[in-house]
Backbone as a chain_set.jsonl record, in Angstrom:
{"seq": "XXXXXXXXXXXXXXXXXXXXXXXXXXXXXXXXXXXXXXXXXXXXXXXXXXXXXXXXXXXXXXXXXXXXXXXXXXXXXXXXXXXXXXXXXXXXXXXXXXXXXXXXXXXXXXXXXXXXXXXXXXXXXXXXXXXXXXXXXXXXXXXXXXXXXXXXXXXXXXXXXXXXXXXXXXXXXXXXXXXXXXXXXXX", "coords": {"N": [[-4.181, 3.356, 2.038], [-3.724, 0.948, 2.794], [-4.414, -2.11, 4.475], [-3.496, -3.845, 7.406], [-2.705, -6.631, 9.201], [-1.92, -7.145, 12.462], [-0.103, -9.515, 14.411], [0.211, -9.684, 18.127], [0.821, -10.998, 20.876], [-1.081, -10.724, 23.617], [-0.845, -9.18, 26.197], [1.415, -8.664, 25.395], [2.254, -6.017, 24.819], [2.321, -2.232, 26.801], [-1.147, -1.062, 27.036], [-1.186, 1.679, 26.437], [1.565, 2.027, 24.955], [1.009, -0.238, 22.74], [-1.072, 1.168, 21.483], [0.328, 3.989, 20.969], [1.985, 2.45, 18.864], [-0.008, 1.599, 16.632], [-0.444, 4.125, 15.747], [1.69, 5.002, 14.578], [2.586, 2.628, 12.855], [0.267, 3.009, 10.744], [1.241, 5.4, 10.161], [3.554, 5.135, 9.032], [3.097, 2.911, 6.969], [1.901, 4.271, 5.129], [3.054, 6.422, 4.35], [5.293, 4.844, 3.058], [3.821, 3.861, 0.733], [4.151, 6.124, -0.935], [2.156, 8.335, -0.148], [0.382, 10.839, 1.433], [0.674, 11.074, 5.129], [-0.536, 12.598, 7.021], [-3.553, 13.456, 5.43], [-6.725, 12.772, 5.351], [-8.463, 11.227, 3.891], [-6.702, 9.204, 3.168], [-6.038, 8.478, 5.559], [-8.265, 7.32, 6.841], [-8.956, 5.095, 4.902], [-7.357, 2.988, 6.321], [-6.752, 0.718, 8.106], [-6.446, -1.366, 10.548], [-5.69, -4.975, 11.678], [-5.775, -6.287, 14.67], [-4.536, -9.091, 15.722], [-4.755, -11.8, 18.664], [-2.69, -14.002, 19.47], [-3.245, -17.388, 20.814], [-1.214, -18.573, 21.793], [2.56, -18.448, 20.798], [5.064, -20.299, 19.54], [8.56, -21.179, 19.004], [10.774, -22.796, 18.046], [9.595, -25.197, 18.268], [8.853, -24.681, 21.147], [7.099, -22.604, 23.713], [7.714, -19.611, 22.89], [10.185, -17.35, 24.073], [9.615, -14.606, 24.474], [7.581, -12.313, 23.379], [6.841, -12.496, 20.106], [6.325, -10.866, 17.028], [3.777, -9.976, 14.344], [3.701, -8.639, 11.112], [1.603, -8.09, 8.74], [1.396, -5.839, 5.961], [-0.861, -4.886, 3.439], [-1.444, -4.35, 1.016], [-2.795, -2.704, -2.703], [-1.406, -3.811, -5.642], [1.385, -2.898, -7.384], [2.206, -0.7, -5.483], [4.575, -1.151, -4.104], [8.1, -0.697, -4.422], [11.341, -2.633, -4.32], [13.004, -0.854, -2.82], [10.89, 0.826, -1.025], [9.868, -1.542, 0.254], [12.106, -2.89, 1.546], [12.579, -0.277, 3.012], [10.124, -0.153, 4.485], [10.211, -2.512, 6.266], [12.476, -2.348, 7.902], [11.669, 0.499, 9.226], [9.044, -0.693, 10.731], [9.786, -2.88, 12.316], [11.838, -1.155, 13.328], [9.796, 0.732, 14.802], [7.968, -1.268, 16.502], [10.428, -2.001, 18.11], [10.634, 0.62, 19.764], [7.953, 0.717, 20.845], [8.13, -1.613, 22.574], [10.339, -0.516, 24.238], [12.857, -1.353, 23.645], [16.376, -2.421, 22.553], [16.54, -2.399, 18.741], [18.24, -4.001, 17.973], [17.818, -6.165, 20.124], [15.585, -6.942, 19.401], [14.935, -7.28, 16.97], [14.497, -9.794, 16.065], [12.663, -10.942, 16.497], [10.658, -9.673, 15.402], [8.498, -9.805, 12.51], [8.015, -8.953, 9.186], [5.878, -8.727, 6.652], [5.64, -7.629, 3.942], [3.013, -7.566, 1.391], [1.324, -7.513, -1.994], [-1.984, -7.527, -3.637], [-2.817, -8.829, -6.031], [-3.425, -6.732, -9.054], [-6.919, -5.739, -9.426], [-8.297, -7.473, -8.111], [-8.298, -6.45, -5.253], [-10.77, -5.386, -3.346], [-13.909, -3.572, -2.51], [-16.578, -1.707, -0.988], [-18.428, -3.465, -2.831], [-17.087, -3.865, -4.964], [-14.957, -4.261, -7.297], [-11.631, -2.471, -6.68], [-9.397, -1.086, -8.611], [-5.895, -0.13, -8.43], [-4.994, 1.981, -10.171], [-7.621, 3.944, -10.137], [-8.094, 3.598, -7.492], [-5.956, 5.13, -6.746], [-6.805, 7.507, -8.001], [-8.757, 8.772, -6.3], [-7.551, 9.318, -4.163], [-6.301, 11.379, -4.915], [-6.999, 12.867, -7.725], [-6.436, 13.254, -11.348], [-3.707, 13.293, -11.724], [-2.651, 11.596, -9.362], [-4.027, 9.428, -10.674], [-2.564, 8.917, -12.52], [-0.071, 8.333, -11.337], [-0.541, 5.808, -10.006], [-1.311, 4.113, -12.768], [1.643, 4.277, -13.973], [2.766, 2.985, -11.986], [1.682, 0.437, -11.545], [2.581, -0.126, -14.574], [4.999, -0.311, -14.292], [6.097, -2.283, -12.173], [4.931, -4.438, -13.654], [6.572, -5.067, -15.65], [8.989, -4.872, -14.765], [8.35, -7.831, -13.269], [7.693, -8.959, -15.897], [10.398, -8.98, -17.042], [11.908, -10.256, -15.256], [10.907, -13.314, -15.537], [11.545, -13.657, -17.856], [14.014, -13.58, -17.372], [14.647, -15.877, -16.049], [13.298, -17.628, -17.888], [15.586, -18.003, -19.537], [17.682, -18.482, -18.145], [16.754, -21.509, -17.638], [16.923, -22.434, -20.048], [20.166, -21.696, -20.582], [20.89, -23.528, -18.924], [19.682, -26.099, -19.998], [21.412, -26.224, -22.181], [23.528, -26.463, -21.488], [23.979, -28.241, -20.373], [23.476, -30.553, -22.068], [25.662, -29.875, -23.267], [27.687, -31.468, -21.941], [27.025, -33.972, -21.744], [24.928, -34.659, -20.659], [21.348, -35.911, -19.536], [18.67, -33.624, -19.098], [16.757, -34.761, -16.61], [13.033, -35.518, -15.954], [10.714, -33.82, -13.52], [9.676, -34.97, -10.27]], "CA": [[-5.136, 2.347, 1.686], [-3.24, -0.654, 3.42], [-5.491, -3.221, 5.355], [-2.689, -4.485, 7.92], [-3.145, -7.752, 10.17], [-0.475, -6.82, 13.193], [0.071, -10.249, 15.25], [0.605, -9.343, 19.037], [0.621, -11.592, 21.406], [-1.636, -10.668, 24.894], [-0.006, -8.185, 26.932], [2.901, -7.698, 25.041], [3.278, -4.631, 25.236], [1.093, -1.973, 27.499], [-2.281, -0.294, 25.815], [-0.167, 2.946, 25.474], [2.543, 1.747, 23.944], [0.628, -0.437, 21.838], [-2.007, 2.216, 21.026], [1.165, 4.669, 19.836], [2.46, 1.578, 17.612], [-1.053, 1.346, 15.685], [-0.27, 5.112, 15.019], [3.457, 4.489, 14.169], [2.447, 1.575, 11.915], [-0.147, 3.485, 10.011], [2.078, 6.689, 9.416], [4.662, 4.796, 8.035], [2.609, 2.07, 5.883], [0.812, 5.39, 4.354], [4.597, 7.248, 3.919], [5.797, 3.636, 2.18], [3.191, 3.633, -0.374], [4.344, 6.969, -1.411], [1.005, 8.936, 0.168], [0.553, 12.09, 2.607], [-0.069, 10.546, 6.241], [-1.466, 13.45, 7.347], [-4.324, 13.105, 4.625], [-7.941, 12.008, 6.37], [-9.291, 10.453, 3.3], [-6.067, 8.165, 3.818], [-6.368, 7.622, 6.749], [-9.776, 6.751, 6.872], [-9.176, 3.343, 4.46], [-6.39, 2.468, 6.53], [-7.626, -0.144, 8.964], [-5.39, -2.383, 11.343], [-6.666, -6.322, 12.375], [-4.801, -6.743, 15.535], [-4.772, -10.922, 15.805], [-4.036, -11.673, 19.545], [-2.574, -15.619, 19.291], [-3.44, -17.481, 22.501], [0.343, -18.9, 22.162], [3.842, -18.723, 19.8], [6.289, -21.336, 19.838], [9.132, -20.885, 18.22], [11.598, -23.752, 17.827], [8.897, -25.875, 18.823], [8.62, -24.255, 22.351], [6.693, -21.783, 24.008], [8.641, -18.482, 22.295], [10.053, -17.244, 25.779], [9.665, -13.345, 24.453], [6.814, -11.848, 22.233], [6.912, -12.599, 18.816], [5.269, -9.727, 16.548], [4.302, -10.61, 12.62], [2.883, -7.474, 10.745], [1.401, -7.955, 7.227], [0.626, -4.626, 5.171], [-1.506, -5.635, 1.793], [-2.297, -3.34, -0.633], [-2.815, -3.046, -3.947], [-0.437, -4.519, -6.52], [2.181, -1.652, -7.68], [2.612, -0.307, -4.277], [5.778, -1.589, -3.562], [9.478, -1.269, -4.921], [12.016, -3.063, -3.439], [13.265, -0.05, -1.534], [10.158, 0.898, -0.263], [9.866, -2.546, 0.988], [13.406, -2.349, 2.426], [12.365, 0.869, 4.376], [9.151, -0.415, 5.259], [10.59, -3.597, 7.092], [13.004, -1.26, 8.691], [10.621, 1.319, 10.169], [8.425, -0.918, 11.257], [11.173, -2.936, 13.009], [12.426, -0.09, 14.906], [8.843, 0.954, 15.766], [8.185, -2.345, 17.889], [11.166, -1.828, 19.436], [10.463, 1.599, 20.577], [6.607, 0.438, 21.436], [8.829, -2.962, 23.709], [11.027, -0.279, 24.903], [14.262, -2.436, 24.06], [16.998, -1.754, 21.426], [16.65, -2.558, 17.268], [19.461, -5.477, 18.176], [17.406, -6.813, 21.164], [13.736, -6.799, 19.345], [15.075, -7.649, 15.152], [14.65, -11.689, 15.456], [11.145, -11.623, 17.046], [9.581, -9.435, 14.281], [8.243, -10.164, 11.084], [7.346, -8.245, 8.699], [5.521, -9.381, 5.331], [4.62, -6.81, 2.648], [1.927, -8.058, 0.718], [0.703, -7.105, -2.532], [-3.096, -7.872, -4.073], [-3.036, -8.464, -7.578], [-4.478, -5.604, -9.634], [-8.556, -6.774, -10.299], [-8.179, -8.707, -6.744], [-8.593, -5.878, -4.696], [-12.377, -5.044, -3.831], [-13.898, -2.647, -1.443], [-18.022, -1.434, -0.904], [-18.943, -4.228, -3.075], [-16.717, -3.92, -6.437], [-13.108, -3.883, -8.191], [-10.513, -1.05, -6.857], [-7.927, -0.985, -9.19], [-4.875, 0.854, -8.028], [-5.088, 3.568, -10.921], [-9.055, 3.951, -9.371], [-7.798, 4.027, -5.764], [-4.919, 6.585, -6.444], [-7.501, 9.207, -8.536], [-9.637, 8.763, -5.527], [-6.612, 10.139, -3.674], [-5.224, 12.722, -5.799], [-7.392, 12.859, -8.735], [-5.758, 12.602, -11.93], [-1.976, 13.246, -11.492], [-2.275, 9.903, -8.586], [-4.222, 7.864, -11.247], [-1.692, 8.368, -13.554], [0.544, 7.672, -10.587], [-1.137, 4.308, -10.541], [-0.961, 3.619, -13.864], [2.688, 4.143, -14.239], [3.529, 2.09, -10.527], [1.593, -0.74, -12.264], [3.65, -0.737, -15.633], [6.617, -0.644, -13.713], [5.978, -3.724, -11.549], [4.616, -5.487, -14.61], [8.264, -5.036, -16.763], [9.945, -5.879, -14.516], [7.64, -9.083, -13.652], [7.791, -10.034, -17.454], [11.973, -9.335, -17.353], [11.792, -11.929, -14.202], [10.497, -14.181, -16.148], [12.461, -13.645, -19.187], [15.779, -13.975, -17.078], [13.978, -17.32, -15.82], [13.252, -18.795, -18.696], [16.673, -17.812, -20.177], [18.521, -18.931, -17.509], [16.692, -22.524, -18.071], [17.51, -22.775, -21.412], [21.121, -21.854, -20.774], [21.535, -24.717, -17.925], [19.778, -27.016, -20.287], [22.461, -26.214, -23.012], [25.404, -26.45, -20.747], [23.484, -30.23, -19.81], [23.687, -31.019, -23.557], [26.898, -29.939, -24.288], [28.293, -32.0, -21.153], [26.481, -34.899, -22.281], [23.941, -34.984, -19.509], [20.401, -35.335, -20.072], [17.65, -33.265, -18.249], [15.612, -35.463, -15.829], [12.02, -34.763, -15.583], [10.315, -33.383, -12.317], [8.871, -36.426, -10.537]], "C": [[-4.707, 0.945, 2.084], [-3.891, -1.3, 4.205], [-3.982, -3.952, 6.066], [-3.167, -5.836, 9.065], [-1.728, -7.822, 10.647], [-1.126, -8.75, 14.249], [0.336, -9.741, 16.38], [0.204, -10.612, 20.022], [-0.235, -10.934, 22.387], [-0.641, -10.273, 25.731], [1.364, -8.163, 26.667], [3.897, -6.871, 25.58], [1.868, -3.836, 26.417], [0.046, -1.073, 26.25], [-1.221, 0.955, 25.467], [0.782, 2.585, 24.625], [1.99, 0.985, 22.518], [-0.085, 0.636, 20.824], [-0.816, 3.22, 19.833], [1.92, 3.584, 18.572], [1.67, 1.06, 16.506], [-0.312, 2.613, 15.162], [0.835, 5.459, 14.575], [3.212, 4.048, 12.727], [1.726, 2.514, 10.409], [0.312, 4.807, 9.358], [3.235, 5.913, 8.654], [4.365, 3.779, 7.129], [2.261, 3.433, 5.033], [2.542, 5.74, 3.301], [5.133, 6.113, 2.905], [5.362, 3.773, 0.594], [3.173, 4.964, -1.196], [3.153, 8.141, -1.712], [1.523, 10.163, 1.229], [-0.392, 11.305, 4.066], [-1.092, 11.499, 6.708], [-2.889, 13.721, 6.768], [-5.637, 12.732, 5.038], [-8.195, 11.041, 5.393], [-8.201, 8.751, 3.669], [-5.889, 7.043, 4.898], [-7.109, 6.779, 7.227], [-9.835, 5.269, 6.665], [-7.567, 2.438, 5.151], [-6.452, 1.686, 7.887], [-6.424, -1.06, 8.912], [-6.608, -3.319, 11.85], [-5.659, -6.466, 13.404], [-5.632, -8.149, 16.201], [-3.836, -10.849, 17.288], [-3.835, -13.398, 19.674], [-2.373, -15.526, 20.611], [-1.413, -18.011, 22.685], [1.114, -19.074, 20.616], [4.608, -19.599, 20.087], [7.406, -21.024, 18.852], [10.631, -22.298, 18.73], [10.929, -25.096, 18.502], [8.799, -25.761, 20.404], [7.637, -22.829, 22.311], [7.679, -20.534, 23.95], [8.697, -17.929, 24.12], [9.812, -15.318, 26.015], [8.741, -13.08, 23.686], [7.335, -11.817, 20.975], [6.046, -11.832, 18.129], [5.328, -10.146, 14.771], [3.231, -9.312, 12.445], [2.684, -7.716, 9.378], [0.773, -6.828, 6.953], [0.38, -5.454, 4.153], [-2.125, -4.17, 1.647], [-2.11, -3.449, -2.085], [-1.737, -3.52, -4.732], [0.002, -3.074, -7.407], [2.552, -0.891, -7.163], [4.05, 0.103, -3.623], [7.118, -1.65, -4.506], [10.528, -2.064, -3.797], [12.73, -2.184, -2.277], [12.102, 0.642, -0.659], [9.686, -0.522, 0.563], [10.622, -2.722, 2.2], [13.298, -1.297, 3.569], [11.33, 0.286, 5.191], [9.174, -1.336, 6.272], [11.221, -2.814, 7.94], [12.377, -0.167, 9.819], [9.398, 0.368, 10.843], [8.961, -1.865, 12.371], [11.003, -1.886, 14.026], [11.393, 0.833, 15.627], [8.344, 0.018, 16.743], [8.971, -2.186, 18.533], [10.945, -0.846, 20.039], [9.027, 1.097, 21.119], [6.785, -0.756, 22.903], [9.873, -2.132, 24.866], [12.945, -0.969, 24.962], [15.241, -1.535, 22.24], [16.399, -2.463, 20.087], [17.34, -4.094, 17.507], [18.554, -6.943, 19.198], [15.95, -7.234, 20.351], [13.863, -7.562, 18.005], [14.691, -9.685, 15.25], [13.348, -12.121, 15.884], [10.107, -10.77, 15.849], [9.751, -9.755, 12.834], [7.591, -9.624, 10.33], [6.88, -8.749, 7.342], [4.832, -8.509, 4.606], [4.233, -7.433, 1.63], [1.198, -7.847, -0.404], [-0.714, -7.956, -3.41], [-2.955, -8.075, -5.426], [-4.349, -7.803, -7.949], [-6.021, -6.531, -10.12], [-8.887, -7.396, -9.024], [-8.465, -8.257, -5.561], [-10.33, -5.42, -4.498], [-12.511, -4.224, -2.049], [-15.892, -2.11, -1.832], [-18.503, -2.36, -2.524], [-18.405, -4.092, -4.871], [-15.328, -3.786, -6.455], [-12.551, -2.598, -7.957], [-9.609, -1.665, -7.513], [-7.413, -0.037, -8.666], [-5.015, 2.2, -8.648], [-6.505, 4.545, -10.129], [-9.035, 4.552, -7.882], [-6.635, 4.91, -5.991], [-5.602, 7.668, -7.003], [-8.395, 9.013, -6.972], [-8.723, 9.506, -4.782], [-6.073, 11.502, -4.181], [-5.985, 13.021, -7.18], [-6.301, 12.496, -10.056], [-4.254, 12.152, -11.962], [-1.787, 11.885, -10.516], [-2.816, 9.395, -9.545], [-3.309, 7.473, -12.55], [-0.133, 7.859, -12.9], [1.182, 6.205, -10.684], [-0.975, 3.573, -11.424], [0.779, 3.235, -14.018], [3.556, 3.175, -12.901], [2.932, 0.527, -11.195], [2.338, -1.159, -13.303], [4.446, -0.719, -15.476], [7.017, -2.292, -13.18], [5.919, -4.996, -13.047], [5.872, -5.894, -15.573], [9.034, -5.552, -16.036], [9.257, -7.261, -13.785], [7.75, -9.897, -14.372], [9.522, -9.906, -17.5], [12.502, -10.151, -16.499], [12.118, -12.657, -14.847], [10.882, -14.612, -17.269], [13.628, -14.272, -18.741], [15.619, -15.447, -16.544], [14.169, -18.164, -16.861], [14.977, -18.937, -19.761], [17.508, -18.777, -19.565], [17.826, -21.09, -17.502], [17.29, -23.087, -19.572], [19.235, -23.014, -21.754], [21.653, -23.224, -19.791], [20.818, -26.302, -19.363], [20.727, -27.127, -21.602], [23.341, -27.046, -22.85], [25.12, -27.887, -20.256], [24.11, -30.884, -20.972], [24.991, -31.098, -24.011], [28.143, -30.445, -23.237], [27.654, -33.937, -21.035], [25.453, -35.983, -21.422], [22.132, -34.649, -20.222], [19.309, -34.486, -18.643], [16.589, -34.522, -17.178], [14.32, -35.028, -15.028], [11.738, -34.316, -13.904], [9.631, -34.686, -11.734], [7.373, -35.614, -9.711]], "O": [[-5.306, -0.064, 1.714], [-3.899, -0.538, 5.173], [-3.315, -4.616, 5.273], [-4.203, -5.646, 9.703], [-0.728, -8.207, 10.04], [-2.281, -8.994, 14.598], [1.058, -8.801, 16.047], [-0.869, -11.162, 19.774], [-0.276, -9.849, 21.807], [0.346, -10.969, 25.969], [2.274, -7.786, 27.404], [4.994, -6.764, 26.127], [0.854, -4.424, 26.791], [0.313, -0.64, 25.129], [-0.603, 1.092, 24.411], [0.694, 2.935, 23.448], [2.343, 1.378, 21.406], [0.264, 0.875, 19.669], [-0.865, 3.288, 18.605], [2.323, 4.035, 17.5], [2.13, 0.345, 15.616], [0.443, 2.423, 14.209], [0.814, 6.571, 14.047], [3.462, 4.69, 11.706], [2.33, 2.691, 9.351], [-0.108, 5.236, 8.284], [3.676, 6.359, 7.595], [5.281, 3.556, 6.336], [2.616, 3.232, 3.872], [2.932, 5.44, 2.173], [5.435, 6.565, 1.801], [6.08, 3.797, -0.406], [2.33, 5.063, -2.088], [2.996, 8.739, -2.777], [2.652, 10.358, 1.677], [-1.595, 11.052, 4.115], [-2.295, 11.246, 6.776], [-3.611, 14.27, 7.6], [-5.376, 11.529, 5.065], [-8.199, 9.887, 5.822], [-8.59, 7.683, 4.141], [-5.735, 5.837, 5.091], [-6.85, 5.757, 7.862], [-10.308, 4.409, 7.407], [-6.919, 1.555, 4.589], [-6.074, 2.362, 8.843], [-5.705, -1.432, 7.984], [-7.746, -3.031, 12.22], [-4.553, -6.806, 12.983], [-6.689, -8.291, 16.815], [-2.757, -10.268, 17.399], [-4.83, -14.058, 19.972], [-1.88, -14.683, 21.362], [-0.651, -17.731, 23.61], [0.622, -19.579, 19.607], [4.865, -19.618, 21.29], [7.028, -20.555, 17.778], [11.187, -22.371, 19.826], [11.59, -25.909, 19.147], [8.654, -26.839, 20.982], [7.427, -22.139, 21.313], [8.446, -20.39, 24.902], [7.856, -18.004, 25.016], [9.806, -14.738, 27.101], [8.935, -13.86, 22.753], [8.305, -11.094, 20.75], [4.872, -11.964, 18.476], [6.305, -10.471, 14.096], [2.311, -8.993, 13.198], [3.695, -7.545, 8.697], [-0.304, -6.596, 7.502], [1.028, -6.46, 3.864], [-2.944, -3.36, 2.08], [-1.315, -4.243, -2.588], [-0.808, -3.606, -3.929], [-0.811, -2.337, -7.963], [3.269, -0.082, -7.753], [4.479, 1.07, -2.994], [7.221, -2.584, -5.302], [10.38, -1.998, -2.577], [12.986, -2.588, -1.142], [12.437, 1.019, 0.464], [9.079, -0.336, 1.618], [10.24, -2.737, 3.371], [13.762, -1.386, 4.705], [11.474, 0.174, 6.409], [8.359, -1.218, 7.187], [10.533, -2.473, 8.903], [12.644, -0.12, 11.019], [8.747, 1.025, 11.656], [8.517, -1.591, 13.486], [10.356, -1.766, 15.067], [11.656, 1.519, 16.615], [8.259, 0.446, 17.894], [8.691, -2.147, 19.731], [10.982, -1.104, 21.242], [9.136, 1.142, 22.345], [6.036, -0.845, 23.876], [10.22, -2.615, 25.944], [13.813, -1.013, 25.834], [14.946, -0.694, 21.392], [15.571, -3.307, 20.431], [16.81, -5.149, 17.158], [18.63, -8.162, 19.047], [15.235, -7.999, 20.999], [13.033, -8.445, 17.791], [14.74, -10.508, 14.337], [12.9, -13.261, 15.757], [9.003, -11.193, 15.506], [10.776, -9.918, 12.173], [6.384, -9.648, 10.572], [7.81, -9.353, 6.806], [3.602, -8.511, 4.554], [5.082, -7.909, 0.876], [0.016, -7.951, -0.075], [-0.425, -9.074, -3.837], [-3.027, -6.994, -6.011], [-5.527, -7.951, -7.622], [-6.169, -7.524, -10.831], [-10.008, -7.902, -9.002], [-8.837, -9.038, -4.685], [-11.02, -5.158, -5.482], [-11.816, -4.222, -1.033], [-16.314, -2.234, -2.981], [-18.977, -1.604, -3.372], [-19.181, -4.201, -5.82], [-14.672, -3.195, -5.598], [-12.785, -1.658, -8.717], [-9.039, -2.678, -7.11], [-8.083, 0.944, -8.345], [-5.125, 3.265, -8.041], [-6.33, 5.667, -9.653], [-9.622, 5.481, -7.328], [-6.434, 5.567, -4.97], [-5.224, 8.794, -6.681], [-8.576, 10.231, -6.959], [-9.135, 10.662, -4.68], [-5.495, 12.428, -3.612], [-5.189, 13.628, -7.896], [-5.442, 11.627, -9.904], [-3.768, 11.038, -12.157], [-0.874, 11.111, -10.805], [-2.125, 8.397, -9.753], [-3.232, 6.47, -13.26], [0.737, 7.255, -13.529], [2.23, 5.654, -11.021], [-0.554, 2.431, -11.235], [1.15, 2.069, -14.159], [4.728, 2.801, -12.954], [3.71, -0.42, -11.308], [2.817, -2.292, -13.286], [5.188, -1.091, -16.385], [7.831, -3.121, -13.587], [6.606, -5.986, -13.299], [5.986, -6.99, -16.123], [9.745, -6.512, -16.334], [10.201, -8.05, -13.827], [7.876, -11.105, -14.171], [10.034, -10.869, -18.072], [13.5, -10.801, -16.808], [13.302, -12.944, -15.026], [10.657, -15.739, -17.709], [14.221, -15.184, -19.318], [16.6, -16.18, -16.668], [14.91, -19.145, -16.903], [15.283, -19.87, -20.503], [18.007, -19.727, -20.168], [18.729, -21.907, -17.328], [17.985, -24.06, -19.866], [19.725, -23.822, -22.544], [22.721, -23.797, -20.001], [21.488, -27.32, -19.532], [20.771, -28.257, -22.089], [23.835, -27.952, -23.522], [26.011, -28.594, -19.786], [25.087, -31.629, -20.898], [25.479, -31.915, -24.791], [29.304, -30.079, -23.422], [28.006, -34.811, -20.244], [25.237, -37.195, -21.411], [21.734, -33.75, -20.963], [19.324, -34.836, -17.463], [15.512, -34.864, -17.666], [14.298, -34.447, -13.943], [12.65, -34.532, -13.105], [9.065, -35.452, -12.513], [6.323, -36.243, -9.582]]}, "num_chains": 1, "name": "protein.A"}
């Protein structure tokens, strides 16, 4: 169910190679989100925007090699940090096989940005997919309870973020206090 927007520059790469790096991309966004690629219904909502920029610069010049930026977005609960981790990875070392060059030679021109929607934020034929919603649609109940439980995961640790955040303010403005410094607002 990932909606990706692949950057490529204009003849890049060639149509074949590109062509097999749509079907690269989309087997391994599917495999990420902890789905069956092989799957049609999957497949089906899994739609690539390939953006062809008339020019990259990169250090304020004309980039002298193709620069590739790939955003996957999907729903919110999608993603742990090691499926992130892999997903940068495999998609990585599929440009390079689609450029023909090594992992070493190809790693500093791509970019990869996994993306998640917040739950409620997502919409599709004219209403609200929630994740739990869009995984029974996949798998009936056993994915929407999937869903459910990939959302209250994200969300705990979200709110224990935010806990170790506000903690960790409190203890710097202690350690201000008891050094006889005061806080100075934000300007």
């Amino acid at each position: 169910m990932p909606m990706i927007d692949v950057a490529i520059p204009e003849g890049a790469l060639a149509q074949p190679a590109e062509a097999q790096l749509m079907s690269e991309l989309t087997e391994i966004l599917i495999r990420h989100e902890g789905l069956d690629p092989s799957d049609p219904r999957v497949r089906d909502v899994t739609w690539i925007f390939v953006h062809r920029p008339a020019a990259v610069y990169r250090s304020g010049a004309l980039a002298p090699a193709p620069i590739y930026r790939i955003v996957p977005t999907v729903p919110e609960g999608q993603y742990t940090d090691a499926a992130r981790a892999g997903l940068i990875a495999d998609v990585t070392a599929a440009v390079a096989r689609a450029e023909g060059v090594s992992l070493d030679a190809i790693a500093s021109r791509v970019w990869v940005l996994p993306t998640e929607i917040d739950d409620g934020c997502w919409g599709s034929r004219g209403v609200v997919r929630r994740l739990p919603d869009i995984m029974e649609y996949f798998g009936g109940a056993t994915l929407r309870s999937l869903g459910e439980q990939r959302l209250a995961i994200k969300r705990q640790a979200d709110a224990i973020g935010m806990l170790e955040a506000v903690l960790d303010a409190m203890q710097d403005t202690q350690r201000d206090r008891s050094h006889g410094r005061t806080a100075t607002p934000p300007h």
